[in-house]
N, C-alpha and C positions, 0 to 999 in steps of 0.2 A: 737764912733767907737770901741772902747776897749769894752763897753758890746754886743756890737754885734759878734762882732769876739769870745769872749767867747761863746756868747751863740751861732755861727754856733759850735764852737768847742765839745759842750757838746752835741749838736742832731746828728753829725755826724754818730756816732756809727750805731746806730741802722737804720737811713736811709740809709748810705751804703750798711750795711749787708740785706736788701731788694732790692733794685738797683741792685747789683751785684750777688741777690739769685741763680740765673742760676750758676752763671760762680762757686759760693762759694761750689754748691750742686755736681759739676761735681767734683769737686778737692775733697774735703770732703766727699761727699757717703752720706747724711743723706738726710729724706724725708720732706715732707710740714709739717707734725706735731712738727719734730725736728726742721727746722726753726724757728718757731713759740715759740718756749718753748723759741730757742736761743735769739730773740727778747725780746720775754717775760723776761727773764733773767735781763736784761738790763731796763727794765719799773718797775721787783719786787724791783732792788736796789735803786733804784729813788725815789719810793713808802717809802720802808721801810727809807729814809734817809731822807725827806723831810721835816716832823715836827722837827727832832731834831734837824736837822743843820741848820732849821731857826731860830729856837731860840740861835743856837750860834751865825747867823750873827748878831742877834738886837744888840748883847753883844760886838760882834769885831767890827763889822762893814761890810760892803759888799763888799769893795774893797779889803781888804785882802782876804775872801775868796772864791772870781773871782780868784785873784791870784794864792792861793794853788791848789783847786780843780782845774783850768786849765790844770798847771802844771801836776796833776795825771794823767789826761785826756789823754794829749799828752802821757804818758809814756805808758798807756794802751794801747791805740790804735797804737803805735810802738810797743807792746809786740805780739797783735795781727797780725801785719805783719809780726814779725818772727817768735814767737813760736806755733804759735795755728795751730796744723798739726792734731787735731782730734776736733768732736764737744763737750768732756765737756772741753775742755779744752777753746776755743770759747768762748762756753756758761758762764765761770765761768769768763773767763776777761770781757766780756759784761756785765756781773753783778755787777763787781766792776767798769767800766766804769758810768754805772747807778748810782751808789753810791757819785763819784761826781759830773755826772748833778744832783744829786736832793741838792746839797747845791749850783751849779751855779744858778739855775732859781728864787728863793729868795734873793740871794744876787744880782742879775741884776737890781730886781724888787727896792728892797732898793736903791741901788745906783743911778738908776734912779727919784728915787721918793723925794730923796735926795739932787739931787743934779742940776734938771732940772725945771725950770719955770713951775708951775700949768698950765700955759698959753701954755703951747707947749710941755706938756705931753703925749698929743694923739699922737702928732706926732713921739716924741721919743719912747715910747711904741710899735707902729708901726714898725716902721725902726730895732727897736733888735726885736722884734717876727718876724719880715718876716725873721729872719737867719734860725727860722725851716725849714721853708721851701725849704726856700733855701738851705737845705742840701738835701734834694731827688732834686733837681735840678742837684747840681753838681753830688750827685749820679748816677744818672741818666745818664748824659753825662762822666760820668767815664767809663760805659758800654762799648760804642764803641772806645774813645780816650785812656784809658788805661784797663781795664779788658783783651780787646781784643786785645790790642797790646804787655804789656808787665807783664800783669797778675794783676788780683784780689786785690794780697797783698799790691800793690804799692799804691793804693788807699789807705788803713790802713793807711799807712807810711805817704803820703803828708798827710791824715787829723791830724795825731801826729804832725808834725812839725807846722800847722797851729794851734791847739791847744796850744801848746808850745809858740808859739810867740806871743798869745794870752793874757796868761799870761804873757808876759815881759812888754806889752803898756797898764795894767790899770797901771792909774793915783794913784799915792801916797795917802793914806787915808789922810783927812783932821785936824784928830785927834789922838792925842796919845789914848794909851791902857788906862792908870789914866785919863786923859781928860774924856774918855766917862764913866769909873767908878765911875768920881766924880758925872759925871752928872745924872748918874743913882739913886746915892745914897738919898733916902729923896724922890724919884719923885712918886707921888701918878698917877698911867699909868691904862688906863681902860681895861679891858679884850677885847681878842675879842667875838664876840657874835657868838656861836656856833651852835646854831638850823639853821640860814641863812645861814652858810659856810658849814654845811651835806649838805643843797640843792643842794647849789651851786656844793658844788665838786662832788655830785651825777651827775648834768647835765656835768659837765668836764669830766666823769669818762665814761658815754656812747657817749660823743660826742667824746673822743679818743680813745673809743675801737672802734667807725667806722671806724676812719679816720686810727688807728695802723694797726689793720686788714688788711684794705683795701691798705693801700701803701706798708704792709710787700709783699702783695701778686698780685700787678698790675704788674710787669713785670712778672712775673713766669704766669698769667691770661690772659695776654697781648698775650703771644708766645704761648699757648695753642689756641687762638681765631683766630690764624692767622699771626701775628705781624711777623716780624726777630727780632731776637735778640736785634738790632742794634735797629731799630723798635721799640721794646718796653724803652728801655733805653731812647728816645729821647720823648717819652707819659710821663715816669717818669718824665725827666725835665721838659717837657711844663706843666704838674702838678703843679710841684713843682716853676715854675715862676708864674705860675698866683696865685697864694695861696700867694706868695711874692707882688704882686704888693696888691694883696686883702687887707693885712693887713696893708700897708704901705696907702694906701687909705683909711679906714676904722679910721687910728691914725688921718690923716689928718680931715677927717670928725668930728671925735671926740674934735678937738680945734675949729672946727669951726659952731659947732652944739650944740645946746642944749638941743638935744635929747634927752631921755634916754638911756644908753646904754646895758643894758640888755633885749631891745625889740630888737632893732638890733640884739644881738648874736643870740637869739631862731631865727628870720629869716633868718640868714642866714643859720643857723643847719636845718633849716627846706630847706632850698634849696638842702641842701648837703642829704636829703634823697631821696627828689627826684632825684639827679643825682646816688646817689644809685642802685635805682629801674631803670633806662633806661641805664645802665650798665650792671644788671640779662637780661634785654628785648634782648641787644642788644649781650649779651653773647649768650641766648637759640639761637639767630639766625645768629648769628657770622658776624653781622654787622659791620664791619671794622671802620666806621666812626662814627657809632653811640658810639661806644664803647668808642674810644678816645673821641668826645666831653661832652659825661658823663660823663668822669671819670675826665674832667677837672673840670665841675661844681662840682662833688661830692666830690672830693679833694682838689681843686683847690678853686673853689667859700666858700663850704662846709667848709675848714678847716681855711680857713680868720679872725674867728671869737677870736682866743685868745690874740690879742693885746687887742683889744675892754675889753673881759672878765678880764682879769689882770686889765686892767687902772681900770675896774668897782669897782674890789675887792679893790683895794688900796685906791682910794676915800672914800671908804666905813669904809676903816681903817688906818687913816692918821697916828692915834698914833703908829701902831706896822703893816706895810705894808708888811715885809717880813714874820713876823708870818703868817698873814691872807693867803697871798697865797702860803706861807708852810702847809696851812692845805687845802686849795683848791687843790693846786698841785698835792697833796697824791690823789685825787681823779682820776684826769687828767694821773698820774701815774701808778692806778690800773688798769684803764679801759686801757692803753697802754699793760699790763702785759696780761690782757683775750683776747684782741684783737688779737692778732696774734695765741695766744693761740688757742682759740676757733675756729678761720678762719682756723687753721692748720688741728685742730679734724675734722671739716667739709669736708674740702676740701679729706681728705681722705676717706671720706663713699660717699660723695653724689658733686655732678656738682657743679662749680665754682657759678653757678647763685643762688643760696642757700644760699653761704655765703653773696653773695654779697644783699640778701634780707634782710638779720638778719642787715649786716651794717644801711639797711635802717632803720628798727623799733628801734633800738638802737639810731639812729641822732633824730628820731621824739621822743625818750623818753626824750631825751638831752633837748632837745627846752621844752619841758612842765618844764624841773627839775629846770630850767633856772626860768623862768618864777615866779616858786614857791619861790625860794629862794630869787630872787626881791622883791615880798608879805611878808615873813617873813623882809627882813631888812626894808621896810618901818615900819611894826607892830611894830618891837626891837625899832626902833627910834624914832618911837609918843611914847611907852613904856617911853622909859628915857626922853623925853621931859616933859612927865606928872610929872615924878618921881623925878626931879628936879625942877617942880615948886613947887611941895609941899614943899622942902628940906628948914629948917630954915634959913632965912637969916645971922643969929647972929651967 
């Protein structure tokens, strides 16, 4: 419960501030580009934090810093309800918001992988990634219960407090600071393998510049097609619950399958671009119903896949689990940062169904990048299987 609650507290940021885009743009004055950058902001500080402050969690440990970074979280995002009366000022607390999700999602990853049964990992890995989602859920439903009732900001404020208590319920680390320094000292720890994890964070990096794009800018795409307000906030949530239930199914699958699970993610990214492209179709013709049930699969079905993806990384690197997906993350990160970015650039020269095309061939670049990076860690690991039989016994 405590890594979930963190980690809805670290995606809040940036799902709210899309959820709530209408209500944030009428009070503030800035256009679909500014959006986007403001978004972006909040994906660059995550990016730029990701590798270093996994390596500080291998060193503390994970539950201390859940703790801290929570803590900052909440304070950000109450600074954001009261002081952010212009967009850089916005822009520059979403950025330091960003800064500690990107040491919460490595330290989840460790504490989880730490401290949960191999046997019941899918399932935990599930249940804390569905809080992404489940943050444009509640976003989403903040739209007409509070935005509209008693303003935008107040949304900021509860996700600060929920942040904040966040940090009060993880569980006490199990080890002193000397404890894990002794243990550290003398311990001969394998690198991670670095050609598999470019792949890797390459295919995270265009499957969340879809998915960032696409959710900074479904309600504000929503109301332009037709939707109410009200309307489009309630497509956000029902997004943002079936992308919840996907990945809480998906953990499940994963204890009880022994599939592989890097075929699963490319298919499900592969579905998420086809909900893509029948969102552009149902955009050009302002299909009301086609619109919402695309935008469920291409969000919803489409963005399910990174419980699966983490548990895949972490298996893959039992010895240093928060490194590995501190360096995948920074991928998942980047493409967060172009994603709204770029949806923003577009959105201002050319029809909503343009951007939402580019979503699509970005999800089908994801699914191939995927794919590859699978191929190289099989190669890395006949590699060192070979390289070790040779190795002298004596």
């Amino acid at each position: 419960m405590a890594a979930v609650l963190v980690t809805l507290g670290s995606s809040l940021p940036v799902y709210v501030l899309g959820a709530l885009s209408v209500e944030i743009d009428r009070s503030l004055a800035f256009g679909a580009s500014a959006l986007g950058i403001a978004a972006g902001a909040y994906y660059f500080g995550a990016a730029a934090s990701s590798i270093p402050l996994s390596r500080l969690t291998e060193r503390v440990g994970g539950g201390r810093v859940m703790r801290v970074a929570s803590a900052a979280e909440g304070v950000l995002l109450v600074l954001i309800a009261t002081v952010a009366r212009s967009w850089p000022v916005l822009t520059v607390l979403l950025g330091l918001t960003g800064i500690a999700s990107g040491a919460i999602m490595p330290a989840t990853y460790l504490f989880l992988a730490r401290r949960v049964p191999a046997a019941s990992q899918g399932r935990a890995f599930g249940i804390n990634q569905a809080a992404v989602p489940l943050a444009p859920l509640l976003g989403g439903l903040a739209v007409p219960f509070v935005a509209l009732t008693v303003g935008w900001r107040w949304a900021f404020a509860m996700a600060g407090v929920l942040a904040l208590v966040a940090s009060v319920v993880v569980p006490a680390s199990l080890t002193t600071m000397t404890e894990r320094r002794q243990a550290r000292e003398g311990r001969d720890v394998a690198p991670v393998r670095t050609l598999p994890l470019v792949a890797l964070a390459i295919g995270m990096a265009l499957g969340m510049f879809a998915v960032s794009g696409f959710v900074a800018f479904l309600a504000i795409g929503a109301v332009r097609d037709g939707f109410s307000r009200a309307g489009a906030g309630y497509l956000v949530a029902a997004v943002g619950a079936v992308a919840v239930a996907t990945r809480i199914a998906m953990g499940v699958h994963a204890d009880r399958s022994d599939e592989a699970h890097f075929p699963v993610v490319a298919a499900m990214l592969t579905a998420g671009a086809i909900g893509y492209l029948l969102v552009a179709v149902a955009s050009l013709g302002h299909v009301r119903w086609l619109f919402a049930a695309a935008a469920i699969v291409a969000a919803g079905v489409g963005w399910g896949w990174n419980a699966r993806f983490n548990l895949a990384v972490v298996r893959a690197h039992l010895h240093a689990p928060a490194t590995a997906t501190g360096f995948t993350d920074v991928g998942g990160r980047l493409g967060g940062v172009l994603g709204p970015v770029v949806a923003g650039q577009i959105l201002d020269h050319a029809p909503y169904a343009v951007a939402w095309l580019v979503m699509m061939v970005a999800a089908f670049g994801a699914a191939t990048a995927v794919l590859v990076g699978r191929q190289q860690l099989a190669r890395s690991a006949e590699a060192g299987s070979r390289r070790a039989g040779r190795r002298p016994s004596g």
